[in-house]
C-alpha positions as CSV (number, residue, x, y, z in Angstrom):
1,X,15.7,-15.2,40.1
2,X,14.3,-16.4,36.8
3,X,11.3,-18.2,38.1
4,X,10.6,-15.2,40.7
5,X,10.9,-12.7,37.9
6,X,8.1,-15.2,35.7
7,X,6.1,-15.7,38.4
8,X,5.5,-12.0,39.4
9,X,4.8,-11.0,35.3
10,X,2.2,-13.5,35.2
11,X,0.6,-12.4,38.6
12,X,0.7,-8.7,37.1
13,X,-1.1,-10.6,34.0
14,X,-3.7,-11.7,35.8
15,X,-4.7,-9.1,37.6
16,X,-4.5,-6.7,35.1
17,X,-6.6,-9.0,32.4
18,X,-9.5,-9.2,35.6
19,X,-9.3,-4.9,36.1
20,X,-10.2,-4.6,32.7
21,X,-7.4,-2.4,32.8
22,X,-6.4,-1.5,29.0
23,X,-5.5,1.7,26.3
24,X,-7.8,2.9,23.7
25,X,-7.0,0.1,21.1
26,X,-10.3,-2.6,21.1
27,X,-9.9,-5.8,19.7
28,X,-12.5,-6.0,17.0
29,X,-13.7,-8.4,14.2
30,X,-15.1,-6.2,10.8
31,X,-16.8,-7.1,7.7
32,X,-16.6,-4.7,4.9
33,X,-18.7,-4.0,1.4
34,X,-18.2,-6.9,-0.9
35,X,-17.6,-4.4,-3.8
36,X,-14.8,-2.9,-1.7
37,X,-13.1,-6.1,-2.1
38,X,-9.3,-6.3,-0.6
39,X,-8.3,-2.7,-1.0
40,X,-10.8,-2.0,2.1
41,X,-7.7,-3.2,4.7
42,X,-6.3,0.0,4.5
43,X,-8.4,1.1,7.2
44,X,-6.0,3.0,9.8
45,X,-7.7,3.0,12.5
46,X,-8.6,0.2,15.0
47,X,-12.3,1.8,16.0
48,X,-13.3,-0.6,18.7
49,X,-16.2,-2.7,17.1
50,X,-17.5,-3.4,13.3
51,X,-19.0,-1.0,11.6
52,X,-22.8,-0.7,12.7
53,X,-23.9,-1.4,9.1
54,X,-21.0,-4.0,7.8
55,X,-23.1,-7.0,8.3
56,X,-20.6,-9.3,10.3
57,X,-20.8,-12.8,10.5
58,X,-20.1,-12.4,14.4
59,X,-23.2,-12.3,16.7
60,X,-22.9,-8.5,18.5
61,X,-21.9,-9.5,21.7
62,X,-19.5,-11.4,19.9
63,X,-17.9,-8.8,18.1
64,X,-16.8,-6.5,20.5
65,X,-13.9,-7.8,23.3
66,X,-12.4,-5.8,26.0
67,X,-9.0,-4.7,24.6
68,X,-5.9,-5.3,26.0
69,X,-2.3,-3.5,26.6
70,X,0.4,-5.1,28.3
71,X,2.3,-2.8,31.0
72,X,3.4,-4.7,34.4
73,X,5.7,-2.3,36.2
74,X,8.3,-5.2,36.1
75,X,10.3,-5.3,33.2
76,X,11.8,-9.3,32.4
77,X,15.3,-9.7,32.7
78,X,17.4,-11.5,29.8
79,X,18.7,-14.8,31.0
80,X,21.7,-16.6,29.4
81,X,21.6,-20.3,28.7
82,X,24.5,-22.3,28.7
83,X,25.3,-22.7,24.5
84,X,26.0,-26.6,23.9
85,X,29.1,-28.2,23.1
86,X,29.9,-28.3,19.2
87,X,30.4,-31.9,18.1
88,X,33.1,-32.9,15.6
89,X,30.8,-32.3,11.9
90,X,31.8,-31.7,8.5
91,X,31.2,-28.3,7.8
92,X,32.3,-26.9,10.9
93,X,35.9,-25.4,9.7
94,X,37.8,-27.7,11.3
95,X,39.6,-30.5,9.7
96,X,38.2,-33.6,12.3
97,X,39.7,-36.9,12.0
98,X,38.0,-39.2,9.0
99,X,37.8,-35.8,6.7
100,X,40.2,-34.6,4.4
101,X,38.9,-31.4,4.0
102,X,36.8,-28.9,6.0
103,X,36.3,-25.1,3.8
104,X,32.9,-24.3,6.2
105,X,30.4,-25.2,4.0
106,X,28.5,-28.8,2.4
107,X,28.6,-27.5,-0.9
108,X,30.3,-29.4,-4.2
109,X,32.7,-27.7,-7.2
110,X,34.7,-26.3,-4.5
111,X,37.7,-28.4,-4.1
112,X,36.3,-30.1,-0.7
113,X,32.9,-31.6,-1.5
114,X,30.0,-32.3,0.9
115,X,31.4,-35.0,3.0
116,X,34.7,-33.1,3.3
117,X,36.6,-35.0,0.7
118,X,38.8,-33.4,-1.2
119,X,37.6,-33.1,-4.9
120,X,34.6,-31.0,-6.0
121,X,32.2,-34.2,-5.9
122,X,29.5,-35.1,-8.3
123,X,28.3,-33.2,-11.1
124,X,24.8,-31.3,-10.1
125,X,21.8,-33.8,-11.8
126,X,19.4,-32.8,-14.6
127,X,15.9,-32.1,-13.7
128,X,14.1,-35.2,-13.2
129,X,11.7,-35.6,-16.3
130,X,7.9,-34.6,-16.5
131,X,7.9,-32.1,-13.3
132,X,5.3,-30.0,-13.8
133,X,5.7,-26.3,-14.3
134,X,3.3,-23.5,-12.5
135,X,3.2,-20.2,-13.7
136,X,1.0,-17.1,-11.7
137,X,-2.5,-16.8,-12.8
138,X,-3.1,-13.3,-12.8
139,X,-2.2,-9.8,-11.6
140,X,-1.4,-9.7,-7.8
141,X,-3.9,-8.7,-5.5
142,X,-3.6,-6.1,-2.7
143,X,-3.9,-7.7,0.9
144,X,-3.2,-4.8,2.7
145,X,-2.2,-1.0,1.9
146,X,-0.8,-0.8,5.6
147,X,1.5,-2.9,6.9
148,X,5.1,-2.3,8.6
149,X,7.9,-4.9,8.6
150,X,11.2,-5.0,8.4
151,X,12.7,-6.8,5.3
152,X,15.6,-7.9,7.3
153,X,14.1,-9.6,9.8
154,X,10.2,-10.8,8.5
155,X,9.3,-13.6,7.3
156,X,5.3,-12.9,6.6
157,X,3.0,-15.5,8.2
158,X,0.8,-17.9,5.9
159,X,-1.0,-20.8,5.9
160,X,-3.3,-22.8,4.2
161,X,-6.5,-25.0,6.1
162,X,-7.4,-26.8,3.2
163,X,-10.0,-24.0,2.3
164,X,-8.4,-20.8,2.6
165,X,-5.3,-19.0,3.2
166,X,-4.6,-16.5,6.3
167,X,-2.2,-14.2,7.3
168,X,-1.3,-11.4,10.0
169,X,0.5,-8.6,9.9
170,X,1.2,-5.0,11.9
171,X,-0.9,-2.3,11.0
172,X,-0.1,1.7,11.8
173,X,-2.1,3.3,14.4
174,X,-2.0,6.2,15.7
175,X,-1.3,4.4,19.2
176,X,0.9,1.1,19.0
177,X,0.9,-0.9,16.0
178,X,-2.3,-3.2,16.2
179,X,-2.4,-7.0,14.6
180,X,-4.9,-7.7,11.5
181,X,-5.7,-11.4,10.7
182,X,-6.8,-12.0,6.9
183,X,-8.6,-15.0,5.2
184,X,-8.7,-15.5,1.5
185,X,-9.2,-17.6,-1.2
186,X,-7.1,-18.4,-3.9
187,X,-7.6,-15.4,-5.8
188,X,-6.5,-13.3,-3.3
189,X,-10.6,-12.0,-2.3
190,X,-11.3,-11.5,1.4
191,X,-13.2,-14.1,3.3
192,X,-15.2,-11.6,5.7
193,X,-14.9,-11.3,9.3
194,X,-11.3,-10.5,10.1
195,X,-10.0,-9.5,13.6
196,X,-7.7,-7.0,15.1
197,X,-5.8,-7.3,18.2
198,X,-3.9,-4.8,20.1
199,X,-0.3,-4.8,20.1
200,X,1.9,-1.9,21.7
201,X,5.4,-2.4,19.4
202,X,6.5,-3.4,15.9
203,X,9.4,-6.0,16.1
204,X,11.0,-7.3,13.0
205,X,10.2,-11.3,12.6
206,X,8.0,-10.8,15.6
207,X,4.9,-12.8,14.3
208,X,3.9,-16.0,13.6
209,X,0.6,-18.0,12.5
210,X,0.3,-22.0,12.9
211,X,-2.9,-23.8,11.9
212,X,-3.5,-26.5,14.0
213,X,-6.5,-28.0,12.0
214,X,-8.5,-27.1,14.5
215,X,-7.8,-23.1,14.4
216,X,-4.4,-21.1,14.7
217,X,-1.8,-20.3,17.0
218,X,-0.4,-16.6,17.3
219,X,2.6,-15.6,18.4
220,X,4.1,-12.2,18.4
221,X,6.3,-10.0,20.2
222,X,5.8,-7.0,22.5
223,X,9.5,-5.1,22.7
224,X,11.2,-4.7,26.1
225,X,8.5,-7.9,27.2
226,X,9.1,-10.9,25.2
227,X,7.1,-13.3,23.3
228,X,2.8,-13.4,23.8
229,X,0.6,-16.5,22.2
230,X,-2.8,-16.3,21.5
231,X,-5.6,-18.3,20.6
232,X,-7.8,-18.4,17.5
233,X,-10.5,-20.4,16.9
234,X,-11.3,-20.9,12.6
235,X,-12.1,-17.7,12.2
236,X,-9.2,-15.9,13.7
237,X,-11.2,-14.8,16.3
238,X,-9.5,-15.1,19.8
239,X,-10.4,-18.1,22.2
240,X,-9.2,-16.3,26.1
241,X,-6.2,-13.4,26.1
242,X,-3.2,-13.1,25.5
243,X,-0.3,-15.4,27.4
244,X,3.4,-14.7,27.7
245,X,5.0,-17.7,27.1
246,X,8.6,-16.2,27.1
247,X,9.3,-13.2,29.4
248,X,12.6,-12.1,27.6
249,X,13.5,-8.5,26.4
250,X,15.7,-9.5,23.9
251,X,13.5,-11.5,21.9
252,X,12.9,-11.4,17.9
253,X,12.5,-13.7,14.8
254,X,9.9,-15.8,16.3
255,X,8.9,-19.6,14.7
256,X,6.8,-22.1,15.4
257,X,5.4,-25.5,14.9
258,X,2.7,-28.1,15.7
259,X,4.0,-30.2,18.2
260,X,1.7,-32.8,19.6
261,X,-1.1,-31.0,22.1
262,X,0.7,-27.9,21.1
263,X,4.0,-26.2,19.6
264,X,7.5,-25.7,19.5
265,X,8.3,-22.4,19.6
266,X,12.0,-21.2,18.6
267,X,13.1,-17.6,18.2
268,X,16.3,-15.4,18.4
269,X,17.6,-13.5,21.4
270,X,20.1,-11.0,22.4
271,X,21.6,-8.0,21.8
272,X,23.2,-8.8,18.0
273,X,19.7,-8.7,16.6
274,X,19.5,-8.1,12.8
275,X,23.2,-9.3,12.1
276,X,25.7,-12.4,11.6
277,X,27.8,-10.5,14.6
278,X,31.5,-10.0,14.8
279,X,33.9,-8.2,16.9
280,X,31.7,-5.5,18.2
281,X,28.7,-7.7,18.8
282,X,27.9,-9.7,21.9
283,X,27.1,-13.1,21.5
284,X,23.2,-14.1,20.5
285,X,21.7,-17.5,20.9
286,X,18.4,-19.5,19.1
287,X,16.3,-21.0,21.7
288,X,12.8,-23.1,21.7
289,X,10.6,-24.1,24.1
290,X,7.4,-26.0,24.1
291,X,3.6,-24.0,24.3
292,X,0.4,-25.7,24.9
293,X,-2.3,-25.0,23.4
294,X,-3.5,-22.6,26.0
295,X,-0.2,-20.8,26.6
296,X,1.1,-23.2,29.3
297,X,5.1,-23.6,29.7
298,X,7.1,-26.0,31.6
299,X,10.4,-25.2,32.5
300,X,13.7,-23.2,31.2
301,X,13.7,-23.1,27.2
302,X,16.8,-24.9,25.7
303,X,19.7,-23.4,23.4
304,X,19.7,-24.7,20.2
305,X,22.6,-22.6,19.0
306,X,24.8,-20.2,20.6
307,X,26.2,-18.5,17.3
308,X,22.9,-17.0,15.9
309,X,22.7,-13.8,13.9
310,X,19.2,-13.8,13.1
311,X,15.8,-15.3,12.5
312,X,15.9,-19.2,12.8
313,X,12.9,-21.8,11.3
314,X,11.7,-24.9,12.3
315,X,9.7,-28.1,11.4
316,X,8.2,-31.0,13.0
317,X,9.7,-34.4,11.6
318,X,8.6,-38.1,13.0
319,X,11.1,-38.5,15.8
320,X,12.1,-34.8,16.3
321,X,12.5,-31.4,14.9
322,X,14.3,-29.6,12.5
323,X,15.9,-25.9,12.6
324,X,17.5,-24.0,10.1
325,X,19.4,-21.2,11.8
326,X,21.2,-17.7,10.7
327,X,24.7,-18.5,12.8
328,X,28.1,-16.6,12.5
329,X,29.8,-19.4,11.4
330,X,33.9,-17.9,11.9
331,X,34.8,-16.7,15.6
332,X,37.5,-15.0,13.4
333,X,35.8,-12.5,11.3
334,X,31.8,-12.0,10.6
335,X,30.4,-14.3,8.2
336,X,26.4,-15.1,8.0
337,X,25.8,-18.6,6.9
338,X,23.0,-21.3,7.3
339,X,23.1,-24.3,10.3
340,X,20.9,-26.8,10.1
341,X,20.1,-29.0,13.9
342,X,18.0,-31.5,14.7
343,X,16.8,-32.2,18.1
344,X,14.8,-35.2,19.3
345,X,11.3,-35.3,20.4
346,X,12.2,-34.3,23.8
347,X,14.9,-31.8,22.8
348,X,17.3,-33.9,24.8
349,X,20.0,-34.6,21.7
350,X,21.2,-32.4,19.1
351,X,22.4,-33.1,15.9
352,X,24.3,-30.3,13.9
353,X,24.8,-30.5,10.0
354,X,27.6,-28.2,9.9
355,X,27.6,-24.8,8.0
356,X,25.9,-25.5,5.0
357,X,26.7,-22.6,3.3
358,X,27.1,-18.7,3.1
359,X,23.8,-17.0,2.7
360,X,20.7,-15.4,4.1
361,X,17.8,-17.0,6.1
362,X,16.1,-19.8,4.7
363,X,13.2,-21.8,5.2
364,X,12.9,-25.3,6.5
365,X,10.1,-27.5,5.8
366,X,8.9,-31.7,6.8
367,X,7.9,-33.4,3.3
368,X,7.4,-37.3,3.0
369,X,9.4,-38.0,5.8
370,X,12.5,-35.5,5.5
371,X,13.4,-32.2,5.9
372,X,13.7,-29.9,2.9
373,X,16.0,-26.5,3.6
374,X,16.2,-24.1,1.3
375,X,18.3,-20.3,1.3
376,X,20.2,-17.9,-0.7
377,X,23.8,-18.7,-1.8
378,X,26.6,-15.6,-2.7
379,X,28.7,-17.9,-4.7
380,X,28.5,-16.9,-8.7
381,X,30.3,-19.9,-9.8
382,X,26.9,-21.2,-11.2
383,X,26.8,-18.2,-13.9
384,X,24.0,-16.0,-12.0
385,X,24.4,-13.3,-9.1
386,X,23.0,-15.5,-6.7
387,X,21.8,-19.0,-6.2
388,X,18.4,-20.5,-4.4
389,X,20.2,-23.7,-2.4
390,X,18.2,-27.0,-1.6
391,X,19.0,-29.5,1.1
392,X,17.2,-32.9,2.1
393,X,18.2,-33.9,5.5
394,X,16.7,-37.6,7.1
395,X,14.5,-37.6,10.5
396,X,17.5,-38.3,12.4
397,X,19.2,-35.0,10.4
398,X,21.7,-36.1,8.6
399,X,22.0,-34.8,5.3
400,X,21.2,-37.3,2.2
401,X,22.5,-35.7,-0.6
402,X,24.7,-33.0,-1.5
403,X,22.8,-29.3,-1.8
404,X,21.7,-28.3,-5.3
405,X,22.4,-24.7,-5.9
406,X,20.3,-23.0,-8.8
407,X,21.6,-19.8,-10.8
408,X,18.7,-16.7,-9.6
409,X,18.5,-13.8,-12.1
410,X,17.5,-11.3,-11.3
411,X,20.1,-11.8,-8.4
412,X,18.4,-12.2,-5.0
413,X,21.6,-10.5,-3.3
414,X,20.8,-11.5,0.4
415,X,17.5,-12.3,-0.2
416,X,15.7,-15.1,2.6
417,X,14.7,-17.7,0.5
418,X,11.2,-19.9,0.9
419,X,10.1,-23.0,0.0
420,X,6.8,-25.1,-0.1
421,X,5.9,-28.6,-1.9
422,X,3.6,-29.7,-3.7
423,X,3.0,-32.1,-6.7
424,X,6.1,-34.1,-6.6
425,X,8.3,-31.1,-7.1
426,X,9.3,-28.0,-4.9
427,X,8.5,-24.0,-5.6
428,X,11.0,-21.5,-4.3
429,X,10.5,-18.0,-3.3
430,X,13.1,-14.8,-3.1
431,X,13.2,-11.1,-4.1
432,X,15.4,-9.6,-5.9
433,X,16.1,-6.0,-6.6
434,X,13.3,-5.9,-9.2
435,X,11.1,-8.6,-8.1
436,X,10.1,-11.2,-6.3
437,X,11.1,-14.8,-8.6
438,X,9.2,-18.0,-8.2
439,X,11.5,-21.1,-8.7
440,X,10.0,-24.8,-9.4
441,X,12.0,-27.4,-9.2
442,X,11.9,-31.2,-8.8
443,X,11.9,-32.5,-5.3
444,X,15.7,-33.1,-5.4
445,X,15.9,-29.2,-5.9
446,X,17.2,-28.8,-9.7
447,X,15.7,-26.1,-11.4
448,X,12.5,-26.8,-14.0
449,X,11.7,-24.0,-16.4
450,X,12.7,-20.6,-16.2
451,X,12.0,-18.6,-13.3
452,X,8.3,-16.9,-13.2
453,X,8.8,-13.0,-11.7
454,X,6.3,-11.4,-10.0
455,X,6.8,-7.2,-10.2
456,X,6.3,-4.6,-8.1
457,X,7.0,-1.3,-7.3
458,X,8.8,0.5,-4.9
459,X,11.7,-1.6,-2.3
460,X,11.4,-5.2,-1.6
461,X,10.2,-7.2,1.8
462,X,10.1,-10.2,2.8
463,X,8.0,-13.1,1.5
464,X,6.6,-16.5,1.9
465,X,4.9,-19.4,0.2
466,X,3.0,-22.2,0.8
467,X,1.3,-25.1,-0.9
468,X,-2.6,-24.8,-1.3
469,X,-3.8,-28.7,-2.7
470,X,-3.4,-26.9,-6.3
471,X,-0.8,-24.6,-6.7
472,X,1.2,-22.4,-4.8
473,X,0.3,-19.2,-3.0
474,X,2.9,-16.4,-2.6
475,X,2.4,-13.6,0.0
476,X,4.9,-10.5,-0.4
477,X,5.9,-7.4,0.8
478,X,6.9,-4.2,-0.3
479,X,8.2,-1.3,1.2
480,X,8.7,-1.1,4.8
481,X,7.9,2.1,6.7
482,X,4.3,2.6,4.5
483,X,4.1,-1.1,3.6
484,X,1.9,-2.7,0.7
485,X,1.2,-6.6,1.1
486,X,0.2,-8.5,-2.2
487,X,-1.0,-12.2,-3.1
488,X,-0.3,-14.1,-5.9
489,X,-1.2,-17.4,-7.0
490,X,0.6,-20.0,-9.1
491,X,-1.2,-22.5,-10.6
492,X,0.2,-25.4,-13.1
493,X,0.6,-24.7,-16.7
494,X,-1.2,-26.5,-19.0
C-alpha cells in the first residue's frame, strides 16, 4: 500500500510540474538598493520577478521560474515502522548486569556516575589553559523583519561556504508562507541576488539548509504532504523543482547531512509533535532515510528511535552517523531527555548511548574525528538555573568522557542548545528569558570566560551557530507570529 500510495504522488508530481499548473506565488530571485542594506527583507510580498530596476545579477530569463504549488488529490498516508529493540546501556533506567547503578542519565555528582557506578565520579576539569575567548563585534544586524517560526520546534538553518553565510526562513504572504534564501558576509550585509520559493504551510522545524561545497540542499515541509528537497546551485538559486522525498503527513523537525553523493535526512513523525509525550499521547518515532542529490530515494526509511518527542540532529562521522534525539525517556510518567545513537554507514547497526540527561533539544556536531553533543540541563546543582551540557562520543558512539555541564545565567529554562567549533575550543548557543548567551569553552566543554549576551527585545526563538574560518556567526530569532531574525558575529578578543 506504501509503495502504491508513493508511486501515485509522484505520478500526480509529474504531471502537475509538466501543466504548468500552479497558485499566484512565483519563485523569484531580487536584488535590492545597496543603501537599503538588510532591512529591505521585509518585503511581504512574493511579486513574481525582480524588481524591473533592482539590477540583479541573474540574466532575465533567468530570473523569473514558473512557480509551483503542491496539491495531488491524494493525501499520503502515515506508515508505522517497526521501533528497534533497546539494548542493555547505561543510562537506560534499568539496572543491567555489570552496572551498579542506573538513575537515567550519564551525568556525574549524582550518586551513580556516567558508567553507572555508584559514587558521583570525577570532579568536573578546569579549563584547559590559553583557550581563546571571542566576544561579538558589534550591534546585531537585522536579517529579516518577517519571518514565522515556532520557538519550540526551529532550529534556524545556517551555513557557512567558506565565503559567506546563508540561511532560509518562512516569510508571511498573503497566500501560503513562501521560503526566502539569504547570503551574507560576516557583518551581517546582504550578498545580492536572493531567491524565493513557494511554499503552501508553516511547520515548526520544517526547514533545513546543507552546503554541499558545491551548492545547497533544501529541505522543508508542506503540512498534511510530508517532506520536499530542492536543489540550489551557489547562489541559492534552484537547479530543477521541487521532489518529495518523504510522502508522510505527520512529518516535522526535519535534519540533514552530507552523506556521500548525497544526504541523510532524519526528521520526527507522529501525532505527539511538539512534546516529550506521556499518557495521553500516542507514540512518535525519529526516522532517516537517504536523498540523492537530485531527490532520488530507495526504499522504506529506517527507525532510529521509537520514543521521540521532538526535533532530532544529525552528523556525518567516518564509519557512520550520529543523532542526538528529543526521546521520552520513562514509559511511566513524561520526561523529555536527550539520546544519543549511532548508526553505521549503511544504517544497518545501532548503537544507543543511553539517556544522557534531562533537557531540551541539542545539537550534534562531527569534529576531528568524534562527535560533540551539546543541550540544556534542568539540574541547579552547578549554582545556576540551568546548565549548557557537552558530550564527546567516538565514531563507533560510545561516549569518551563523562558530560561537562556548565552553570547558564541568565537561565536558559528549556532552551535548545547549539554548538559549533572552531580554534581548538567550542562556542555554545541558548536563549534565555532576556537573551540569547554565547558560551566558549575548551574542546572538552568546560567553560572559558564569562558568558557574552546578545539582547533583544520582545520573546525569544530559536537559534543556531556555526563556525566561519574566524569566529563564530550566531543567527537568532525573536518573536514568533511577527518574527524578527538578527545576525551576530563573534570574533576573538584580543
Amino acid at each position: 500500500m506504501h509503495r502504491i500510495v508513493v508511486a501515485t504522488i509522484l505520478a500526480l508530481a509529474a504531471a502537475f510540474v509538466a501543466a504548468g499548473c500552479g497558485g499566484d506565488t512565483i519563485l523569484a530571485s531580487r536584488d535590492r538598493d545597496a543603501d537599503r542594506g538588510t532591512d529591505a527583507a521585509d518585503d511581504d510580498a512574493v511579486d513574481g520577478g525582480a524588481d524591473a530596476d533592482a539590477g540583479s545579477d541573474a540574466d532575465a530569463d533567468e530570473s523569473e521560474v514558473d512557480g509551483w504549488w503542491w496539491s495531488p488529490d491524494v493525501v499520503p498516508e502515515h506508515v508505522e515502522l517497526p521501533t528497534p529493540d533497546e539494548p542493555p546501556q547505561c543510562g537506560d533506567g534499568v539496572v543491567d548486569e555489570g552496572e551498579e547503578c542506573d538513575d537515567r542519565n550519564r551525568l556525574n555528582g549524582d550518586g551513580c556516575d556516567w558508567q553507572c557506578r555508584l559514587g558521583d565520579g570525577e570532579p568536573p576539569p578546569e579549563p584547559e589553559p590559553g583557550v581563546t575567548e571571542y566576544d561579538v563585534t558589534g550591534p546585531s544586524v537585522t536579517v529579516s523583519d518577517t519571518g514565522p517560526f515556532d520557538p519550540g520546534w526551529e532550529r534556524l538553518p545556517l551555513t557557512w561556504n567558506g565565503t559567506e553565510f546563508a540561511t532560509v526562513s518562512h516569510e508571511n504572504a498573503e497566500e501560503g508562507y513562501p521560503i526566502r534564501f539569504r547570503r551574507f558576509g560576516r557583518d551581517g550585509v546582504a550578498h545580492l541576488p536572493d531567491w524565493t520559493y513557494a511554499a503552501r504551510t508553516l511547520v515548526g522545524g520544517g526547514l533545513e539548509l546543507v552546503w554541499t561545497g558545491s551548492g545547497y540542499g533544501l529541505f522543508y515541509v508542506e503540512a498534511e504532504w510530508g517532506i520536499f528537497y530542492l536543489r540550489l546551485d551557489v547562489d541559492g538559486k534552484p537547479m530543477g523543482t521541487p521532489v518529495l522525498v518523504e510522502p508522510d503527513p505527520l512529518c516535522a523537525g526535519t535534519a540533514a547531512d552530507v552523506s556521500g553523493d548525497g544526504y541523510l535526512l532524519v526528521w520526527h513523525t507522529g501525532e505527539n509533535r511538539g512534546t516529550c509525550g506521556g499518557w495521553d499521547y500516542p507514540p512518535a518515532s525519529v526516522r532517516a532515510r537517504f536523498v540523492g542529490l537530485f531527490g532520488e530515494t530507495a526504499g522504506d526509511p529506517i527507525v532510529i528511535d521509537g520514543f521521540s518527542g521532538g526535533a532530532p540532529d544529525v552528523a556525518t562521522g567516518s564509519g557512520g552517523f550520529g543523532f542526538l534525539v528529543y526521546v521520552n525517556s520513562s514509559p511511566e510518567r513524561p520526561s523529555c531527555a536527550q539520546r544519543f545513537v549511532h548508526l553505521n554507514s549503511d544504517l544497518s547497526v545501532r548503537t544507543p548511548s543511553g539517556v544522557l540527561s534531562d533537557g531540551p533539544a541539542g545539537d550534534v556536531k562531527w569534529v576531528d574525528g568524534r562527535y560533540v553533543t551539546a543541550w540544556g540541563h534542568y539540574d541547579t546543582g552547578a549554582g545556576g538555573d540551568s546548565d549548557a551540557c557537552v558530550a564527546w562520543f567516538d565514531d563507533a558512539g560510545a561516549m569518551t568522557a563523562p558530560p561537562v555541564c556548565n552553570a547558564v545565567t541568565p537561565s536558559i529554562g528549556s532552551a535548545p542548545v547549539r554548538v559549533a567549533a572552531g580554534d581548538e575550543g567550542l562556542a555554545l548557543v541558548a536563549y534565555s528569558d532576556a537573551a540569547f548567551v554565547f558560551q566558549r569553552t575548551d574542546l572538552r566543554g568546560v567553560a572559558v570566560g564569562v558568558p557574552g549576551v546578545v539582547g533583544f527585545g520582545g520573546p525569544p526563538g530559536p537559534c543556531n551557530t556555526v563556525w566561519a574560518d574566524g569566529g563564530f556567526g550566531i543567527l537568532y530569532g525573536v518573536g514568533s507570529g511577527s518574527a524578527h531574525m538578527y545576525f551576530s558575529y563573534f570574533a576573538a578578543v584580543e
